[in-house]
C-alpha positions in Angstrom: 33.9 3.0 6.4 33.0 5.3 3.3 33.0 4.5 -0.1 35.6 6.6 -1.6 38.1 5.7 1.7 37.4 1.7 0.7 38.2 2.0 -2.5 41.2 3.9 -2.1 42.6 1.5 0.1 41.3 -1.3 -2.0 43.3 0.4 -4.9 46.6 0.7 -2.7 47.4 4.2 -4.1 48.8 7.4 -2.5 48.3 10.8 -3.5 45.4 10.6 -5.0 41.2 12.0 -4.5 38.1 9.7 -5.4 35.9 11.5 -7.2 33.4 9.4 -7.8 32.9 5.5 -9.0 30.3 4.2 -11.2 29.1 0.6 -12.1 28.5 -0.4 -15.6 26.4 -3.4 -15.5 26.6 -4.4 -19.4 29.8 -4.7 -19.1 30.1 -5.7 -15.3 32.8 -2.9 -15.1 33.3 -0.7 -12.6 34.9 2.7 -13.7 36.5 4.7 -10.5 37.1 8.2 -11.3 40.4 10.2 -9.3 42.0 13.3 -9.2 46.2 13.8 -8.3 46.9 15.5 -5.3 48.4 18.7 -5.9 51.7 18.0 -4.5 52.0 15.3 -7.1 50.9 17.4 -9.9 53.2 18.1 -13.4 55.8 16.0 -12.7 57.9 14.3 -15.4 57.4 10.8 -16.1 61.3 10.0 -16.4 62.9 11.9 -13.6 59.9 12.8 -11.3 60.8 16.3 -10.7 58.1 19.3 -11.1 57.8 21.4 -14.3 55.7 23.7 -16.0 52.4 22.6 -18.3 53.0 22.6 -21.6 49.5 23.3 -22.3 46.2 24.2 -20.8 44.2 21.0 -22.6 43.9 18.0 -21.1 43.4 14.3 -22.0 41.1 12.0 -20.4 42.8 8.5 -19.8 41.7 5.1 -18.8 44.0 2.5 -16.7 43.3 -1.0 -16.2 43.7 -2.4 -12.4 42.9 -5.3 -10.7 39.8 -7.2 -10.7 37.3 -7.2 -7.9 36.5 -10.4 -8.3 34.4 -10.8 -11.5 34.3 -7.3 -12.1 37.0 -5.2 -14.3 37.6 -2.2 -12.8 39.2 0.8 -14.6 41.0 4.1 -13.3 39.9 7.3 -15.3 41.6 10.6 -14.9 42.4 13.6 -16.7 46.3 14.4 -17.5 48.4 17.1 -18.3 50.9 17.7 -20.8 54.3 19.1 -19.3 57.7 20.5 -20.6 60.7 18.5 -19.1 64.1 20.6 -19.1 65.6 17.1 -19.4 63.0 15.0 -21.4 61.1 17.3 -23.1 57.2 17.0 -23.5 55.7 14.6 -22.1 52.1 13.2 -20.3 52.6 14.1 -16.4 53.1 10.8 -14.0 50.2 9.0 -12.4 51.3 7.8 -9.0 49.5 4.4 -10.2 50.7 3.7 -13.3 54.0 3.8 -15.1 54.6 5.6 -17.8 53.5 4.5 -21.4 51.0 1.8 -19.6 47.7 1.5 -19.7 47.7 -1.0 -16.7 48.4 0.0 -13.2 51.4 -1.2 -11.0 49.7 -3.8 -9.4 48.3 -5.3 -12.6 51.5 -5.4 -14.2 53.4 -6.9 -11.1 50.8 -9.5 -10.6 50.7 -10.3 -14.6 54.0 -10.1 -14.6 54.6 -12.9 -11.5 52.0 -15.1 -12.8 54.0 -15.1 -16.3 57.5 -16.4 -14.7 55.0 -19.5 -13.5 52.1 -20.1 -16.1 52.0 -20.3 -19.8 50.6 -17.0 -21.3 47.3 -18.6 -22.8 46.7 -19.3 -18.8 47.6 -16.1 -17.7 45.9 -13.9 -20.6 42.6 -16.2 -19.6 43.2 -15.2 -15.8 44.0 -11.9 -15.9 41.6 -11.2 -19.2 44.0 -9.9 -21.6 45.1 -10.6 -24.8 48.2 -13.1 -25.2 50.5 -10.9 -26.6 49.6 -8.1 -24.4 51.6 -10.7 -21.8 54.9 -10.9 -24.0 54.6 -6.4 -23.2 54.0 -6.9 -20.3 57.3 -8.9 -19.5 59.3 -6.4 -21.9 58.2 -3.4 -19.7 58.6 -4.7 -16.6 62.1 -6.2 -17.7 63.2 -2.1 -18.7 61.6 -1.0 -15.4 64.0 -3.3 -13.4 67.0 -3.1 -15.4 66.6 -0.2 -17.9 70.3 -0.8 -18.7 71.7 -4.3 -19.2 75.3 -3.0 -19.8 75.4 -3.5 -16.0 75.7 -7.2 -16.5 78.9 -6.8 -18.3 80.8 -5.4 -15.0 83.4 -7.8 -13.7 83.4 -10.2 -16.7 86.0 -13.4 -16.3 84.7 -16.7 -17.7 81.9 -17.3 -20.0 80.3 -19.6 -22.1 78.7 -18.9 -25.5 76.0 -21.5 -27.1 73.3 -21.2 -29.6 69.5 -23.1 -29.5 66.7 -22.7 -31.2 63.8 -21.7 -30.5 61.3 -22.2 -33.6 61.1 -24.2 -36.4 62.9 -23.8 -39.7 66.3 -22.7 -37.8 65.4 -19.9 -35.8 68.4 -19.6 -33.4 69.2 -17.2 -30.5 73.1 -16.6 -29.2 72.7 -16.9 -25.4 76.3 -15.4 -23.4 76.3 -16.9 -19.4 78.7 -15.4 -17.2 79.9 -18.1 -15.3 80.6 -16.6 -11.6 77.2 -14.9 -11.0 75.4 -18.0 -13.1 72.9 -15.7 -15.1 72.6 -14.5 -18.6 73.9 -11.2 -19.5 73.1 -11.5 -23.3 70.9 -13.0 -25.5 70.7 -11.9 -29.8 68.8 -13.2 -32.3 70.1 -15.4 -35.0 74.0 -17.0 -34.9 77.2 -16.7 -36.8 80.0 -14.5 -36.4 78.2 -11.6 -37.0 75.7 -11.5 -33.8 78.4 -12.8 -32.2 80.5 -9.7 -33.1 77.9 -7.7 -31.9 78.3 -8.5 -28.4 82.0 -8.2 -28.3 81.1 -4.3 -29.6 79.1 -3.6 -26.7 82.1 -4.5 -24.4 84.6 -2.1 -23.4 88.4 -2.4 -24.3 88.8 -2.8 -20.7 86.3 -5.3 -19.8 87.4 -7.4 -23.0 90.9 -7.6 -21.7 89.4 -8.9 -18.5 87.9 -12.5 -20.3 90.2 -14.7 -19.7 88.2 -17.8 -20.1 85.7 -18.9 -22.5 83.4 -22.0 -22.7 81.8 -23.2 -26.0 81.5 -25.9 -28.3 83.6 -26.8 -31.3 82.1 -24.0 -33.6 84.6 -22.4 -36.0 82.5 -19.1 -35.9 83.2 -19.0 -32.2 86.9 -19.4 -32.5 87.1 -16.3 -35.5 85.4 -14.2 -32.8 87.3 -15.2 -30.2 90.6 -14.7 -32.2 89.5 -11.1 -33.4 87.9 -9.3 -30.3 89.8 -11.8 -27.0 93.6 -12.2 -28.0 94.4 -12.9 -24.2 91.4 -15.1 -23.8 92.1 -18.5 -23.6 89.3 -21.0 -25.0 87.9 -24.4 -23.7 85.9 -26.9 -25.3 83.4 -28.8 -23.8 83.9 -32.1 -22.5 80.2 -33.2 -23.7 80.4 -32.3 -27.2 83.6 -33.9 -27.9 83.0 -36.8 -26.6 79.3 -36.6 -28.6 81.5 -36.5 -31.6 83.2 -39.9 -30.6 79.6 -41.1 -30.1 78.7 -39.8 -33.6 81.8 -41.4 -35.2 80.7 -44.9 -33.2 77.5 -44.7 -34.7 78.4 -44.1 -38.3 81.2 -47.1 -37.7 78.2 -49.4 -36.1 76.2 -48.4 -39.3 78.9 -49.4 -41.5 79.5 -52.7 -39.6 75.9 -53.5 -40.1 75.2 -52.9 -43.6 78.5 -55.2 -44.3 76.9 -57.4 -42.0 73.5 -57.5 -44.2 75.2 -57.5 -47.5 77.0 -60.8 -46.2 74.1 -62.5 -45.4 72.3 -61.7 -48.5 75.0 -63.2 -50.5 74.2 -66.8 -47.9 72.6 -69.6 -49.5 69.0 -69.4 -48.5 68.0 -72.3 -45.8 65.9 -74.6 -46.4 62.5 -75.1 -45.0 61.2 -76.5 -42.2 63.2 -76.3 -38.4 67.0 -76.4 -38.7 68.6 -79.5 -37.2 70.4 -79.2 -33.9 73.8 -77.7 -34.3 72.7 -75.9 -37.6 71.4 -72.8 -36.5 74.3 -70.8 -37.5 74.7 -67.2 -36.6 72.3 -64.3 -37.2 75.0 -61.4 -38.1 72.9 -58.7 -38.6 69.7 -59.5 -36.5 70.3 -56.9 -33.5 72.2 -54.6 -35.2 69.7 -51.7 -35.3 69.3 -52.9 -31.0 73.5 -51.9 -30.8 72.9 -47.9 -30.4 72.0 -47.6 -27.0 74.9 -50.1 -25.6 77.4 -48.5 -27.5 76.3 -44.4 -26.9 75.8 -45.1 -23.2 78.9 -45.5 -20.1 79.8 -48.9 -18.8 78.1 -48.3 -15.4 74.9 -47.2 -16.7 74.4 -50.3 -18.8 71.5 -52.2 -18.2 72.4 -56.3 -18.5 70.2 -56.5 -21.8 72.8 -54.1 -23.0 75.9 -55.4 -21.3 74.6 -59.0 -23.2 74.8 -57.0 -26.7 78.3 -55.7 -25.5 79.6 -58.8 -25.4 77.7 -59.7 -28.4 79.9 -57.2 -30.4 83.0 -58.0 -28.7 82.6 -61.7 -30.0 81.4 -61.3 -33.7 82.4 -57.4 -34.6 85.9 -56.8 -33.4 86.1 -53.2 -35.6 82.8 -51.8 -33.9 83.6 -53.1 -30.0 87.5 -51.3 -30.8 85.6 -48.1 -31.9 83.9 -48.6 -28.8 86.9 -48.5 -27.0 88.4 -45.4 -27.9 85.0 -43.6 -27.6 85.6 -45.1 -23.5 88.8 -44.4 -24.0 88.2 -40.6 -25.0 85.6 -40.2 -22.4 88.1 -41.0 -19.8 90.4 -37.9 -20.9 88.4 -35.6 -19.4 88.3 -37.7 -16.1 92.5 -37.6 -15.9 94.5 -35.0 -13.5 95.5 -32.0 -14.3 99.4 -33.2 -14.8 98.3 -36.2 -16.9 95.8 -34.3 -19.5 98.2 -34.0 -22.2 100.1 -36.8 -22.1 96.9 -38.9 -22.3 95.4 -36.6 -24.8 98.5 -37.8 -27.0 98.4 -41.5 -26.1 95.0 -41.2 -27.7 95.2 -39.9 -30.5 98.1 -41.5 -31.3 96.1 -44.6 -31.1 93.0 -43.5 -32.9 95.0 -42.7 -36.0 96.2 -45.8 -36.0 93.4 -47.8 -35.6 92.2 -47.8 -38.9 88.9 -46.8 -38.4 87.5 -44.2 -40.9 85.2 -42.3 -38.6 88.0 -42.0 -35.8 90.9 -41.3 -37.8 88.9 -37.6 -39.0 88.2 -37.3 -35.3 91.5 -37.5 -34.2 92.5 -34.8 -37.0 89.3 -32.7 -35.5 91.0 -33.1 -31.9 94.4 -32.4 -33.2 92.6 -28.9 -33.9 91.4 -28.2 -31.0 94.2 -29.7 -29.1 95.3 -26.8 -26.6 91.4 -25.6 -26.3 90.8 -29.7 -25.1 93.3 -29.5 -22.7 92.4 -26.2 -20.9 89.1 -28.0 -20.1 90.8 -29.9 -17.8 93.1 -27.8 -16.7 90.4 -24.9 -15.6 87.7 -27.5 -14.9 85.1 -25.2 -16.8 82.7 -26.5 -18.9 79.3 -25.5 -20.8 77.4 -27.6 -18.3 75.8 -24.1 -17.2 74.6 -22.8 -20.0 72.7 -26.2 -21.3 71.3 -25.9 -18.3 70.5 -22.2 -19.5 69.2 -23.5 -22.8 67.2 -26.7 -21.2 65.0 -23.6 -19.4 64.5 -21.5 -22.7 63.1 -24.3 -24.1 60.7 -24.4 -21.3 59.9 -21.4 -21.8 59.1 -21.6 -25.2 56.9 -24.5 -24.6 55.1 -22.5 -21.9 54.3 -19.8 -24.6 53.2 -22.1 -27.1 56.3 -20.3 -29.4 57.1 -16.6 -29.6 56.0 -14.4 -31.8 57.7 -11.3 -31.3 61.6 -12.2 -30.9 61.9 -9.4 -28.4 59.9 -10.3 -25.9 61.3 -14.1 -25.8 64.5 -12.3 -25.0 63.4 -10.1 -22.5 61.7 -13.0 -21.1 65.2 -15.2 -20.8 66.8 -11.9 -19.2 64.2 -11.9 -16.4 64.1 -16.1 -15.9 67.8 -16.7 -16.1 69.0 -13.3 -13.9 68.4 -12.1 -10.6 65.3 -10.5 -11.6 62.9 -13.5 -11.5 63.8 -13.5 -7.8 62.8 -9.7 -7.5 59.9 -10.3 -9.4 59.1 -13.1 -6.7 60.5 -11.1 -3.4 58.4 -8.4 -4.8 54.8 -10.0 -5.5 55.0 -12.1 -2.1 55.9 -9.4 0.2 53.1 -7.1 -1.5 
């Protein structure tokens, strides 16, 4: 087989002539000179149709593709400048690159595939390139397969809305899951109201009107968008972060309990020394209350029998932190009630958390009172934000993967591609090449 033939088919390119290939052993690179057929001469980079030169100079260009094995090998060709009717001026297409890279197809494909698996100190050390040539990478390919994400707003029903953060010092994103097809159609940086807003702009009157379900946490900020932009939108809470606020409230009684607990003892005459006589012991009130958390946060069947041992611990010698723990149960077991009976027990409860006396619970129960209606469409719908922490559990992945983001921008276009069909077009793509 000739030369120019192998390398042509090593380089997996149409419409295109070898010219010539040299080997630069300094650098171990090997720099293949090619020409574009005619046919595929002045074409527009956007549209692909044929127009006229815009000038008679040319500009010689270099293209990265992929190595044969340790050697780099580069594409070099001259290109034209031509006037698009459409476009206007720009460099003609290269069958082997896209436009505005300086890699070729395959290189960004197989970058881009080994990206969605690797972290990108790996991949730049693989594919010799710098790290934040990567993040681009991702970006380009992400507007390559999607140059429009508006088309992830089509047929919008229920969706959930959650923040997380993805650097230190309170560096948030707002991530928006569309429930039904299970992928992310909108990720901003920051959170408030105002980024929220943002995404409600992008949204058609029409598609607006057609949310009739949202998922989110207790957030005020969420509820002031949701009032302003979805009037016919109905909201729901989820069931994990209210009953996280019951958890909260047990552990600010438990540490309540136990500081009384401490401040008693200290006010105990002092024993004397030597081994207490039988029947003297007496009771330790506030040795294992720091070992409480975990027995009181966690549900009944998951308790291990050191921690069903402290349960009855508290039941015998704190009666205000075991009834706390009861209506945290007793909240828990809400969400768990049929659709007929939501209400009613919703009411039972929190008629019998203000009444309990209990600091911590009684501001809860005015909390719930809130969010009353949004607490009971939870049940009633059976949608909750389970997805999108999901969502959030593989950002942070992804963030750990990168050894943190740098350039916001690409992190987002990074979630687009992981949490939406395109990572599996990305995949189909690279194994069937």
């Amino acid at each position: 087989m000739a030369l120019k033939k192998l390398l042509k088919s090593i380089l997996n390119v149409n419409c295109i002539k070898i010219i010539n290939a040299e080997f630069d052993h300094v650098s171990s690179s090997l720099y293949i000179r090619v020409e574009i057929t005619k046919g595929q001469r002045s074409r527009c980079p956007v549209c692909g149709r044929k127009c006229n030169g815009y000038d008679s100079t040319t500009e010689y260009r270099s293209w990265r593709a992929l190595d044969f094995g340790a050697c780099t090998v580069y594409i070099l060709s001259n290109v034209n400048r031509i006037q698009c009717p459409v476009h206007g001026i720009h460099t003609e297409q290269v069958p082997w690159a896209h436009h505005h890279s300086g890699f070729t197809r395959e290189f960004e494909q197989q970058a881009a595939y080994l990206a969605l698996h690797l972290n990108r100190t790996e991949v730049s050390k693989l594919m010799r390139i710098n790290w934040r040539t990567v993040g681009m990478l991702l970006s380009r390919t992400k507007d390559r397969l999607e140059p429009d994400s508006s088309i992830r707003f089509k047929n919008l029903r229920r969706i959930g809305i959650d923040e997380t953060s993805y650097r230190k010092g309170h560096k948030y994103v707002t991530v928006v899951v569309d429930h039904d097809t299970n992928q992310v159609i909108w990720v901003g940086k920051g959170t408030g109201k105002e980024v929220l807003s943002s995404f409600f702009a992008l949204l058609t009157q029409e598609q607006r009107e057609s949310i009739e379900l949202v998922s989110a946490d207790g957030a005020r900020w969420i509820q002031s968008c949701i009032e302003e932009w979805l009037p016919n939108c109905e909201r729901c809470i989820d069931g994990f972060h209210v009953v996280q606020w019951a958890i909260d409230c047990m552990d600010e009684l438990r540490k309540e309990v136990w500081r009384e607990a401490r401040q008693e003892k200290k006010t105990q005459p002092k024993r004397k020394r030597g081994r207490p006589r039988k029947g003297e012991e007496g009771k330790e009130t506030a040795k294992h209350g720091k070992s409480y958390k975990y027995a009181l946060g966690k549900n009944p069947e998951n308790l291990t029998e050191h921690q069903q041992s402290c349960l009855d611990e508290i039941k015998a010698m704190y009666p205000r932190m075991f009834r706390g723990y009861q209506l945290k149960e007793g909240l828990r077991k809400v969400f768990q009630c049929s659709k007929e009976t939501i209400e009613k027990e919703l009411k039972a409860w929190l008629s019998w958390a203000c009444r309990s006396k209990l600091k911590p619970f009684v501001e809860l129960s005015k909390k719930i009172r809130r969010h009353k209606e949004a607490i009971i469409a939870t049940v009633r719908h059976g949608l909750s934000n389970a997805r999108i922490e999901s969502i959030n559990n593989k950002i942070k992945v992804l963030i750990r993967k990168s050894y943190g983001f740098r350039n916001i921008q690409n992190l987002i276009d990074m979630i687009m591609i992981v949490c939406s069909r395109l990572y599996y077009e990305i995949k189909l793509s690279y194994e069937l090449r």
